[in-house]
ZADO-1210 file (C-alpha; in nm, 4 decimals, padded with zeros to 6 digits):
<atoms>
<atom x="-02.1223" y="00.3739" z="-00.5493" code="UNK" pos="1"/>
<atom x="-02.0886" y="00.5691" z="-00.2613" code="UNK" pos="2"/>
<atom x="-02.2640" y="00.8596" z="-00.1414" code="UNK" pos="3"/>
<atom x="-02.1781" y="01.1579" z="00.0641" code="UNK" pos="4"/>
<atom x="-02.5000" y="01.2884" z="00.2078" code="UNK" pos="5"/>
<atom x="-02.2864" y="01.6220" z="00.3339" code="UNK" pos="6"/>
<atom x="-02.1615" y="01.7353" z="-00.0107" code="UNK" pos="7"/>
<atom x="-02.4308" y="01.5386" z="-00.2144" code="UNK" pos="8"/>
<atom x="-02.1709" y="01.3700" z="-00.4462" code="UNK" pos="9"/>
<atom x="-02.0727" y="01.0659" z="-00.6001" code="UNK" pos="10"/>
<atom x="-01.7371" y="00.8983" z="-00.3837" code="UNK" pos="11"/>
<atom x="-01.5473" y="00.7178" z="-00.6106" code="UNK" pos="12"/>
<atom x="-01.6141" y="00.3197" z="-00.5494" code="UNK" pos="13"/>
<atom x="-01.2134" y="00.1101" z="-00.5809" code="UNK" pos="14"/>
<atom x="-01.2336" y="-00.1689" z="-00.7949" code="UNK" pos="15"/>
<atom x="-01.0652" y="-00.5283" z="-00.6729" code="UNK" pos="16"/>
<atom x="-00.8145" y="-00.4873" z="-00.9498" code="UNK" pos="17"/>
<atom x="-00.7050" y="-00.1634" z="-00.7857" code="UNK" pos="18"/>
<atom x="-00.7609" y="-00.3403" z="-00.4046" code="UNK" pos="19"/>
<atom x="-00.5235" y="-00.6079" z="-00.4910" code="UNK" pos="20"/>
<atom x="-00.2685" y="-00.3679" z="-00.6489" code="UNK" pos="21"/>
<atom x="-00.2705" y="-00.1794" z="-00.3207" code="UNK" pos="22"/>
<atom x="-00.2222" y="-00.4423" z="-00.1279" code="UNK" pos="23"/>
<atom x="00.0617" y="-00.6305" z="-00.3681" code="UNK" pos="24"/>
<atom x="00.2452" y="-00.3398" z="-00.3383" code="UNK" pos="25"/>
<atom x="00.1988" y="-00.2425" z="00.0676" code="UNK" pos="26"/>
<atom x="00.2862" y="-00.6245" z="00.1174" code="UNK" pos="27"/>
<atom x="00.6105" y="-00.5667" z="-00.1238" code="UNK" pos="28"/>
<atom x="00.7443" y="-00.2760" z="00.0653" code="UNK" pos="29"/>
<atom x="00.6406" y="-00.4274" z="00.3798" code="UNK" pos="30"/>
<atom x="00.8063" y="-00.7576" z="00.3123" code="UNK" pos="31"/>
<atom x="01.1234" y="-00.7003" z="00.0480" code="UNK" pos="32"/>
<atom x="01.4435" y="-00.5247" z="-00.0165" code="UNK" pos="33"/>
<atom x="01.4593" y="-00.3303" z="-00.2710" code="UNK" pos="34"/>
<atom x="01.6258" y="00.0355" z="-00.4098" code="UNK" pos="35"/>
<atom x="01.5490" y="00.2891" z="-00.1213" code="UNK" pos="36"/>
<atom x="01.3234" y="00.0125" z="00.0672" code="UNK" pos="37"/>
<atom x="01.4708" y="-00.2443" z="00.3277" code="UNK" pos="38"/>
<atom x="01.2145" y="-00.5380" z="00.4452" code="UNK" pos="39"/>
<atom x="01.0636" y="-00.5022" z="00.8072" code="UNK" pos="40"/>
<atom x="00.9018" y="-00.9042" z="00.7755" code="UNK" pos="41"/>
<atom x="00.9854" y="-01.1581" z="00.6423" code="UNK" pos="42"/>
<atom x="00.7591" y="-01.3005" z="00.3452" code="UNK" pos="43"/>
<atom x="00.7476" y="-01.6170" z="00.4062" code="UNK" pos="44"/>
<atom x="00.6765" y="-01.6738" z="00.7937" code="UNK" pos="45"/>
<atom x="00.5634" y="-01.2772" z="00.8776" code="UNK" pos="46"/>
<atom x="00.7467" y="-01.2271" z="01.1764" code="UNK" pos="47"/>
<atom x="00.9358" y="-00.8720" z="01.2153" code="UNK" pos="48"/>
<atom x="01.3234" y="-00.8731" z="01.0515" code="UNK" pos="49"/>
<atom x="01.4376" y="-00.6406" z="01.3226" code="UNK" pos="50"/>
<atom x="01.4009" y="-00.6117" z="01.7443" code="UNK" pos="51"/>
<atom x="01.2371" y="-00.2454" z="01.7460" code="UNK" pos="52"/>
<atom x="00.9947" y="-00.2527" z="01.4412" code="UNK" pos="53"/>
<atom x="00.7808" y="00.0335" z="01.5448" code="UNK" pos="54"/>
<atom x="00.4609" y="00.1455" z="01.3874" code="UNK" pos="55"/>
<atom x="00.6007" y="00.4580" z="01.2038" code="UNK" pos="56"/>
<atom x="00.8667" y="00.2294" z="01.0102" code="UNK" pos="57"/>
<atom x="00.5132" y="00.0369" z="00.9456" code="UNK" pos="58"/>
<atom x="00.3387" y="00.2977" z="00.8495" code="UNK" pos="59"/>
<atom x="00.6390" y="00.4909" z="00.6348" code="UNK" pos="60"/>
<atom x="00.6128" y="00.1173" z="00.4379" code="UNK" pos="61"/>
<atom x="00.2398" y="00.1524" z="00.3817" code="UNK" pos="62"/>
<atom x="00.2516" y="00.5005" z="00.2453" code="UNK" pos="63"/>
<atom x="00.5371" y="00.3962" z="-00.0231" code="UNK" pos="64"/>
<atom x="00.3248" y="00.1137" z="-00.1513" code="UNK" pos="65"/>
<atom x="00.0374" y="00.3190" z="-00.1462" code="UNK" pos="66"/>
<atom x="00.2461" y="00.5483" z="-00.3751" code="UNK" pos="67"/>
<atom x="00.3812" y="00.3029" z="-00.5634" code="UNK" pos="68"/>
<atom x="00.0080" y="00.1430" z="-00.6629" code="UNK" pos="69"/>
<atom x="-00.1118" y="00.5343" z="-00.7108" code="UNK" pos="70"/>
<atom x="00.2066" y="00.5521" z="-00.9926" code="UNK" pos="71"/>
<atom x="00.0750" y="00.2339" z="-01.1544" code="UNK" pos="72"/>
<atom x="-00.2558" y="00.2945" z="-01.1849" code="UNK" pos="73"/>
<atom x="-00.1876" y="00.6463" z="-01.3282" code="UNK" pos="74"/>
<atom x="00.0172" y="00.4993" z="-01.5677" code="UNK" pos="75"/>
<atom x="-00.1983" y="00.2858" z="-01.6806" code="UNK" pos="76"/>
<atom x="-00.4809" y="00.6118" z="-01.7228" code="UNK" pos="77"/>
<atom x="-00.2288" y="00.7371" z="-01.9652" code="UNK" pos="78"/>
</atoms>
């Protein structure tokens, strides 16, 4: 686990199960169209699906997946 000598708590330590889920999912939005999501790479050879792929359309598909693995793993707390 990991400490924070500043607040003297416990950080919370992510597992590899929740790691890979992350990652599926970034790699998912990243890489395939779906409802509200349109792929910036393609998944086979990773090169960019549009001229003009900036970082903030990178970014915007990072912070769905990362929602979309928080959703899952809450779920799955329930």
């Amino acid at each position: 686990m990991l400490y924070d000598r500043l607040l003297g708590t416990v950080l919370y330590k992510m597992t590899n199960k929740e790691r890979n889920l992350i990652k599926k999912k970034i790699l998912k939005c990243l890489t395939e169209d779906f409802k509200g999501n349109q792929a910036i790479f393609n998944k086979k050879e990773g090169w960019q699906v549009f001229n003009g792929t900036d970082l903030d359309m990178v970014m915007n598909a990072v912070c769905k997946g990362l929602e979309m693995a928080e959703y899952e793993m809450c779920e799955g707390v329930s």
